[in-house]
Structure formats: structure tokens, C-alpha cells
C-alpha positions in Angstrom: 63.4 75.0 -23.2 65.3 71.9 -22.0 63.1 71.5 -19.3 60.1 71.8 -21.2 60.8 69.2 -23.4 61.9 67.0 -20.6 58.5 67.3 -19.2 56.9 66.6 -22.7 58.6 63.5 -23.0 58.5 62.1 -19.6 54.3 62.7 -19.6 52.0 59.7 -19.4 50.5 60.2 -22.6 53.8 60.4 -24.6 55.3 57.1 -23.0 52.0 55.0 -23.3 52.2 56.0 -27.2 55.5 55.1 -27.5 54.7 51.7 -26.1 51.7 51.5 -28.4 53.6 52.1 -31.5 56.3 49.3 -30.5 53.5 46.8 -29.6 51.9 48.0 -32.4 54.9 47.1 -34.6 55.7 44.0 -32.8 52.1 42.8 -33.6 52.1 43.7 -37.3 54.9 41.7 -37.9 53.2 38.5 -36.5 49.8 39.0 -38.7 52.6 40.1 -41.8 54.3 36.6 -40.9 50.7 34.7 -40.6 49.6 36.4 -44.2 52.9 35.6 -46.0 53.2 32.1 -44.6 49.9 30.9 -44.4 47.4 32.5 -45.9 48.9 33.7 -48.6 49.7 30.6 -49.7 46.4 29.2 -49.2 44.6 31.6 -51.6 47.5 31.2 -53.8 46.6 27.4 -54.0 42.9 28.1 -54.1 43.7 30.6 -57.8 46.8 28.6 -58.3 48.9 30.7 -58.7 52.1 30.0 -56.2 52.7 33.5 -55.4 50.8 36.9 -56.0 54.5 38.5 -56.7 54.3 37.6 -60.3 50.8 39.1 -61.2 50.7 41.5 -63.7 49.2 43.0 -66.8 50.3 45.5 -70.1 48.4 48.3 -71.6 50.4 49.8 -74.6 53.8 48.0 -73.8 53.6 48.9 -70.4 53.7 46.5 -67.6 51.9 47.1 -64.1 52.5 44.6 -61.6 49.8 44.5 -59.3 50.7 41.2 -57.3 52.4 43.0 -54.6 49.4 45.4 -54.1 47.5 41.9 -53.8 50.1 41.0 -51.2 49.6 44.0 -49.3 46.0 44.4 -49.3 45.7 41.2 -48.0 48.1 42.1 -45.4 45.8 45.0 -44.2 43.0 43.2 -43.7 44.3 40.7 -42.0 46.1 43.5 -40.2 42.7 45.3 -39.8 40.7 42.1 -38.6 43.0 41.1 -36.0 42.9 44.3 -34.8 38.8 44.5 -35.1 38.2 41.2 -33.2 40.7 41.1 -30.7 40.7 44.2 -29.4 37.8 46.4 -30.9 35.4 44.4 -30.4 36.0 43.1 -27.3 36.6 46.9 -25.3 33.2 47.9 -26.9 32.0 44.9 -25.4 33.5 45.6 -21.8 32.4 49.3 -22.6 28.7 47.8 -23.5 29.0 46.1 -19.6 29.8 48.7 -17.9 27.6 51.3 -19.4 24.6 48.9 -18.7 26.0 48.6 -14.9 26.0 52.4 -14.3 22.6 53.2 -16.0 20.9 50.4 -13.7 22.6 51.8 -11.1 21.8 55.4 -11.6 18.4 54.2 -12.0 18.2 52.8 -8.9 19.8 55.6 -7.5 17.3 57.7 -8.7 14.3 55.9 -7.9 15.8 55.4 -4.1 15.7 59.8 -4.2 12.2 59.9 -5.8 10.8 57.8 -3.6 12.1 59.4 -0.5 11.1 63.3 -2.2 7.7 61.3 -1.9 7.5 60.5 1.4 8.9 63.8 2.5 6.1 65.5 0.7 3.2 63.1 1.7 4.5 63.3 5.6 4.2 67.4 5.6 1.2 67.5 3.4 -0.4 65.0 6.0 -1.3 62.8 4.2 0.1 58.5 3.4 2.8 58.0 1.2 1.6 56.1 -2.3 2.3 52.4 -2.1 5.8 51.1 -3.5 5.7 50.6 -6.9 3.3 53.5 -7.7 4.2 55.6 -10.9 5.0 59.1 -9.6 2.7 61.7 -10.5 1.5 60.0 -13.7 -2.2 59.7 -14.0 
């Protein structure tokens, strides 16, 4: 059992996660920092209002305070953008590139084996290969 879970933790997948998660963390704590001390603050002086803490409302003698969830929700889309722009966007991007580069080269690939099927068949049927650049077998 010991050695199982020796060889669970010392896989590639677990210690990639677990650097993940602490990048992860470390990264959320500079876009929590940027939110809090910058743009926070700037929407706070746009409505102003010096800091979302203090926003609240009663119903019926009860108090809801609702600044924090302000706070917070601002936080995750900072969080989320960050993490859109700079790296979701920019693998589907790389992904984009080199999906492109292996369908023109499977193209090319496949035209290179066409062509030669081609010639084989026009050399034992006797007869000329078609000219480059001649659809194959389409009318």
C-alpha cells in the first residue's frame, strides 16, 4: 500500500498539479492585490463611494451587506480575465497555428500520394499521366 501511494505521488501528473495549484495561488494573490489597490479604488471614485466594504441595505430590520460580495465579484473577474487573456487566449492561438501547420501539411502529404497512385495507374494502364494540377477523377 506504501508503495502504491509512493508511486501516486511521485507521477508526472500529480507534481505538475501541485505546481499548478501553487502558481495558481501565487497568481491570485497578485490580481487580488491589483483589484484591492487599484481598481477597486478607481470604481470606488467613479460611484464615490471610498470603499465597497460599507454597502448595504435593510428589508424588515434586517441588514444585508452586499459590499464585500461587490468586492469579491470584482475580484473574479479580474481573476477570470487575467486568466482568459494571458493564457487562454493565447494557447488557443498557438493551438490555432499549429493545427493550420499540420492540415497543410497533411494536405500536401496527401496530394504528394494521389499523385503518385496516378502515375502508377496511368504507367500500367499504358497510357500518360494527367498534367499536374489536374483534379483527380472529377469530371
Amino acid at each position: 500500500m506504501i508503495k502504491g501511494f509512493k508511486q501516486f505521488i511521485l507521477r508526472g501528473n500529480v507534481i505538475d498539479l501541485a505546481v499548478a495549484v501553487v502558481i495558481g495561488l501565487a497568481f491570485n494573490s497578485v490580481i487580488q492585490a491589483l483589484v484591492r489597490d487599484i481598481v477597486t479604488p478607481l470604481i470606488a471614485a467613479i460611484f464615490a463611494k471610498p470603499s465597497f466594504e460599507t454597502l448595504t441595505f435593510t428589508v424588515h430590520h434586517s441588514r444585508f451587506l452586499y459590499g464585500d460580495v461587490v468586492n469579491y465579484l470584482i475580484g473574479f473577474v479580474a481573476v477570470a480575465a487575467a486568466i482568459y487573456f494571458l493564457v487562454v487566449a493565447p494557447v488557443n492561438a498557438l493551438n490555432r497555428r499549429r493545427r493550420a501547420g499540420q492540415a497543410e501539411a497533411t494536405v500536401s502529404e496527401e496530394i504528394e500520394l494521389l499523385t503518385e497512385i496516378r502515375d502508377i495507374l496511368a504507367r500500367s494502364s499504358g497510357t500518360t499521366a494527367a498534367p499536374q494540377g489536374t483534379d483527380l477523377g472529377r469530371s
